[in-house]
C-alpha distance (Angstrom), angle and dihedral (degrees) to the residues before:
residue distance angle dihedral
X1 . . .
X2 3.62 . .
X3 3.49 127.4 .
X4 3.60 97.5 -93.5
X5 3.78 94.1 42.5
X6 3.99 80.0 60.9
X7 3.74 106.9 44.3
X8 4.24 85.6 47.1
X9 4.10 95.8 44.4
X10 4.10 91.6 48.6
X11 4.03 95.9 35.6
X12 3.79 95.1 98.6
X13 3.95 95.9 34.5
X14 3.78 89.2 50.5
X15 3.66 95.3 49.5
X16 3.75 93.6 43.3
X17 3.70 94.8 87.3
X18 3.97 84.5 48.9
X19 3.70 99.2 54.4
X20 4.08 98.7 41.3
X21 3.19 84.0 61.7
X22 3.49 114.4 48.4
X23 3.86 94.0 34.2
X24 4.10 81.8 65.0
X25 3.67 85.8 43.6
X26 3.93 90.0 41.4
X27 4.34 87.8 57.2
X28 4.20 88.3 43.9
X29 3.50 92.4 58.0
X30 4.05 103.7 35.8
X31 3.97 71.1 62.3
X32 3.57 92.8 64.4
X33 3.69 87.4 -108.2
X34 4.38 119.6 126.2
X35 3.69 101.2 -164.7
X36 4.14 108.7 178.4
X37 3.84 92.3 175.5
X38 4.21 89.0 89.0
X39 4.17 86.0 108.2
X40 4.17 92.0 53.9
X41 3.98 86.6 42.5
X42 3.47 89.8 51.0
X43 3.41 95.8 48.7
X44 3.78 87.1 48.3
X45 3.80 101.6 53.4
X46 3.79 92.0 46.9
X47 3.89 95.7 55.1
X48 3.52 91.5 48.6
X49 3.91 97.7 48.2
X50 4.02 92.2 40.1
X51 3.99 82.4 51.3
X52 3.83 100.0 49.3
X53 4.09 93.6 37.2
X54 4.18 85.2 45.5
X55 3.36 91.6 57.1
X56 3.97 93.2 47.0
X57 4.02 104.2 -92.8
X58 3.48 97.5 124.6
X59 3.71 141.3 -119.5
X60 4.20 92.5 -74.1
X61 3.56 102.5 46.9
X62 3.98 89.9 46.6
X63 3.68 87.8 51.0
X64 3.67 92.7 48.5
X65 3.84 92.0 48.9
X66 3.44 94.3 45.3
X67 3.87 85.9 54.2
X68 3.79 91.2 51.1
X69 4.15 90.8 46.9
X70 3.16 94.5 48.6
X71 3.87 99.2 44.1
X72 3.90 92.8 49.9
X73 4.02 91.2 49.9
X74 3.78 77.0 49.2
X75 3.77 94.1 57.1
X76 3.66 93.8 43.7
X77 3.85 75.6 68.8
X78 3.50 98.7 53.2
X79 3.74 97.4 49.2
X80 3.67 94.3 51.5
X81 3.87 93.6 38.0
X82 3.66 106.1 36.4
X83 3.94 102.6 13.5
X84 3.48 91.4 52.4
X85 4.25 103.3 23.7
X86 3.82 95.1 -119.9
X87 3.37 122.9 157.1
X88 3.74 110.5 -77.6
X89 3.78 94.7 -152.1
X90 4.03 98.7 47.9
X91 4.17 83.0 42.8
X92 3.80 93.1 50.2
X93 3.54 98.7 50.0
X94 3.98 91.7 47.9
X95 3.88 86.4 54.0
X96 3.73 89.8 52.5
X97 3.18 92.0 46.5
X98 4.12 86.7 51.3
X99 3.96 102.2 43.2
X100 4.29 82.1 52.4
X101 3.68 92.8 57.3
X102 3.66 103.0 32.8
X103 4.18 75.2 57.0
X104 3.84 99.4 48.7
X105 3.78 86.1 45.6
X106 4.06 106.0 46.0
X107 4.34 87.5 37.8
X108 4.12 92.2 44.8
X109 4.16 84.1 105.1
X110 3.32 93.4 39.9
X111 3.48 104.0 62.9
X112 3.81 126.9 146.5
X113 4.45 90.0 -12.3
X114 3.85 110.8 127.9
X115 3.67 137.5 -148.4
X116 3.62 135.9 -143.4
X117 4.54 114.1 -93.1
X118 3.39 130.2 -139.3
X119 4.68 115.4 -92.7
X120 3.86 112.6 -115.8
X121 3.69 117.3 -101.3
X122 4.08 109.7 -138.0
X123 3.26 129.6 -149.1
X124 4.04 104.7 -127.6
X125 3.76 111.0 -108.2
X126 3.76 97.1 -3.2
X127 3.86 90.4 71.6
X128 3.96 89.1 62.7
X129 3.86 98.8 59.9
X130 3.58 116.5 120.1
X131 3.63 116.0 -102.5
X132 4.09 98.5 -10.7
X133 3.34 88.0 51.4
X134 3.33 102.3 102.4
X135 4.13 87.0 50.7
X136 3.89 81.2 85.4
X137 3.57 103.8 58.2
X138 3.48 119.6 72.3
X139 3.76 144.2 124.0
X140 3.82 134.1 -73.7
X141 3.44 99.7 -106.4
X142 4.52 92.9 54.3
X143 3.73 80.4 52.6
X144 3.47 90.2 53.8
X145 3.47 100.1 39.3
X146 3.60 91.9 58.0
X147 3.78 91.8 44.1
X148 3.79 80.2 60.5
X149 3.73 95.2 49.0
X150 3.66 91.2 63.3
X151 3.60 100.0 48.5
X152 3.14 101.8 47.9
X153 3.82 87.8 54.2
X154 3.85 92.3 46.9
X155 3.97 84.7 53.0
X156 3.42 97.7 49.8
X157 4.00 89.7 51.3
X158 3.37 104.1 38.0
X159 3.63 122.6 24.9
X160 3.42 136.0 62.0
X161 4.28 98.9 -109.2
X162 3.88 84.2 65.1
X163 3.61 100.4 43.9
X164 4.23 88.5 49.3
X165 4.24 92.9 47.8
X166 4.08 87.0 47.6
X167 3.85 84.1 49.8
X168 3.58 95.4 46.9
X169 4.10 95.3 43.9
X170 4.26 91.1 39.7
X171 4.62 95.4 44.1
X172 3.85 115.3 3.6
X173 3.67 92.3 179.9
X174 4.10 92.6 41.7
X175 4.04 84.8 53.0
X176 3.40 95.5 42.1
X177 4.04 90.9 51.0
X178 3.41 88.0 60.7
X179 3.28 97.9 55.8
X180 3.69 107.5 -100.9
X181 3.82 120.6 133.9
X182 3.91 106.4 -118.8
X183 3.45 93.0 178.3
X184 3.42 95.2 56.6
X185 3.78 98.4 41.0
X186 3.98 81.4 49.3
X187 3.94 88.2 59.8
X188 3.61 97.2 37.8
X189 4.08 91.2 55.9
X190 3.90 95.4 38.5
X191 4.28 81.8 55.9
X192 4.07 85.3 49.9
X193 3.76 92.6 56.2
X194 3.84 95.6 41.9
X195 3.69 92.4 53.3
X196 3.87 93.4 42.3
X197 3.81 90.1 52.3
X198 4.02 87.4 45.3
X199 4.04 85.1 60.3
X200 3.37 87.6 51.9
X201 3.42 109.4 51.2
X202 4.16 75.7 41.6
X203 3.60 91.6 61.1
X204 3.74 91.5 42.2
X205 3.57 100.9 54.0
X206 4.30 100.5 30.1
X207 3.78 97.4 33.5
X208 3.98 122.1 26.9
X209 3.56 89.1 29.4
X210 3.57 115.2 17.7
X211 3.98 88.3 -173.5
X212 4.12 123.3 97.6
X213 3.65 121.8 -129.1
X214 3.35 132.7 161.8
X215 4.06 103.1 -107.2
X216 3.42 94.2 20.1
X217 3.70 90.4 145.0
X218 3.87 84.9 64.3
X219 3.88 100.1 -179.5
X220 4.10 101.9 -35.2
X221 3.55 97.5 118.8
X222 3.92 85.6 56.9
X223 3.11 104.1 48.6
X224 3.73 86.9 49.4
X225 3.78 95.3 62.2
X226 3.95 76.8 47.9
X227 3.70 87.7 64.2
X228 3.78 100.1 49.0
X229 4.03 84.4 65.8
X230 4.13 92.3 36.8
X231 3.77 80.9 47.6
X232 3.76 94.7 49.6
X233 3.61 87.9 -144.4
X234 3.61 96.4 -63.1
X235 3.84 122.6 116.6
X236 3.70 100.3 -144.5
X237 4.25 94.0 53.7
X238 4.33 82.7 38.9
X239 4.22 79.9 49.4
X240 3.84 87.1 54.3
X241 3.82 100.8 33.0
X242 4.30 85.0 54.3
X243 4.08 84.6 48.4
X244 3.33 90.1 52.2
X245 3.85 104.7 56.4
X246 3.57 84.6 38.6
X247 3.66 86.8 68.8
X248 3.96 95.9 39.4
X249 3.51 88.4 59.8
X250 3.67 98.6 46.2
X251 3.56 87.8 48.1
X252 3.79 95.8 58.1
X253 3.77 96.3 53.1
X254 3.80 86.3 48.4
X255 3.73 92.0 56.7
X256 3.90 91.5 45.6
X257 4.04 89.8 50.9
X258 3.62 86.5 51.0
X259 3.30 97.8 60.4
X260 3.65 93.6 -115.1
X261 3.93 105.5 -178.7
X262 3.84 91.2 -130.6
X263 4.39 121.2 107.6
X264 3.94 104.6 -81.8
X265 4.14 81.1 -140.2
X266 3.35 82.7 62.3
X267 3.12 108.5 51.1
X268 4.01 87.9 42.7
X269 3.53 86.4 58.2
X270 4.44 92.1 54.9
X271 3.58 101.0 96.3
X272 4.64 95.1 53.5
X273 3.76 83.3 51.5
X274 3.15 91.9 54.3
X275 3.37 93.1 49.4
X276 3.62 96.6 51.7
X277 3.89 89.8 42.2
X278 4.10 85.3 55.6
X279 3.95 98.3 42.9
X280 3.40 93.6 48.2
X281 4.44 85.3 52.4
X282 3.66 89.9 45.7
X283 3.78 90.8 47.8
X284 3.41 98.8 52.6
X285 3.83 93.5 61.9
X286 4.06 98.9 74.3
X287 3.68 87.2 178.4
X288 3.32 97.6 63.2
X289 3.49 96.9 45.1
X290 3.95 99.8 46.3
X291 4.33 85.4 48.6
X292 3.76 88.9 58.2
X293 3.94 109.2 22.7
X294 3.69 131.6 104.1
X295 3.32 112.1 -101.4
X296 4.06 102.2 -156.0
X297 4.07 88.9 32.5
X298 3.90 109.4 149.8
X299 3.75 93.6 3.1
X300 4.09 121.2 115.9
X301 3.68 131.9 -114.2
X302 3.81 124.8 -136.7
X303 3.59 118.7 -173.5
């Protein structure tokens, strides 16, 4: 396998962990909600899956728990942030700062031991195309994932739940006047985005590398929030956005197993410059960001 062949058969595994994430951070935020504690939720979900698979649970129940781990450090969120109208960045950062420890401390005896993945699924003659071949053989959970992709879109632009979570993130009060429950909606999406970034750091730790290491997570949950704004809000540019860091960091461990003459650190470091490089792109088109922002995005709700 060449290095093309590689980058294009791990694109969609490698931006998996990327696009769980910031789709649950995508469904916070159309909420009006900025929750910046998707790196310590990660980090939470994937010591509780690697735990529960480790100890012979199996790939759904971790997933499930790392959902429900994930979603209640979520919560703890919402009450402090919405519940009691603190600020959402200050409380985000403390719960990423949380979900990392509570990681480091429940995966200390854990270190470095591995676990068994999940096989590819192939789709039947797709899978045996030159070169994109391998594009078509991948896991359960990037089938998933992308099964997830599109329904979230579709309910975001065609049912009712999406149209009352954009009316909740775009007027509070206007929602609320009309009788919907912002608050709750509020809680209900920040719960979404902790479980999605649960499955992530699930998928990260149990899946795509079924090893545990303290840090693992390693600046995913980041980069997701990243993606919301790459995204614009939308799921099929946050769908392209996760593809493409997938690729970036595929592309810099090709390079180092090439022998490229260029500092592995580096290289390591490709896909946050990137990140800034494309942020500070994005930002510069106001436009763009004002047509598809959140209008009431970070700001509390009083009844």
């Amino acid at each position: 396998m060449n290095a093309l062949e590689f980058i294009v058969a791990g694109t969609l595994a490698a931006a998996t962990p990327f696009l769980l994430a910031a789709l649950g951070e995508m469904v916070a935020e159309r909420a009006g909600v900025l929750n910046l504690g998707v790196e310590g939720m990660m980090a939470m979900g994937a010591v509780v899956a690697f735990i529960i698979v480790y100890h012979g649970g199996g790939h759904l129940l971790g997933f499930l728990a790392a959902g429900l781990a994930s979603a209640a450090l979520s919560l703890v969120f919402a009450v402090i942030a919405l519940g009691l109208r603190a600020n959402q960045v200050a409380v985000g950062l403390a719960i990423g700062i949380l979900g990392q420890g509570l990681s480091a401390l429940f995966g200390k005896s854990y270190e470095s031991l591995t676990v068994k993945g999940l096989p590819k699924l192939s789709l039947p003659w797709l899978s045996d195309i030159p070169v994109i071949g391998g594009l078509f053989a991948q896991d359960v959970i990037v089938w998933l994932s992308l099964a997830a992709t599109v329904a979230i879109w579709a309910v975001f632009v065609y049912s009712k739940t999406g149209l009352v979570v954009r009316a909740v993130g775009e007027n509070p009060k206007a929602a609320y006047a009309l009788g919907y429950p912002v608050i709750a909606v509020r809680f209900a999406a920040v719960a979404f985005g902790g479980a999605f970034a649960g499955f992530a750091g699930a998928y990260a730790a149990v899946v795509y590398t079924p090893l545990w290491a303290d840090g693992m997570i390693a600046g995913r949950g980041w980069i997701a929030i990243a993606l919301v704004v790459f995204g614009t809000w939308l799921t099929s540019r946050i769908f392209l956005g996760a593809c493409l860091f997938g690729a970036v960091s595929l592309a810099s461990l090709a390079a180092q197993a090439t022998g490229l003459d260029v500092s592995s650190q580096l290289l390591s470091s490709l896909p946050y410059l990137v990140t800034i490089v494309v942020l500070g792109i994005i930002s510069s088109n106001r436009r763009l960001l004002k047509l598809n922002g959140v209008a009431s995005l970070g700001e509390p709700f009083e009844q």
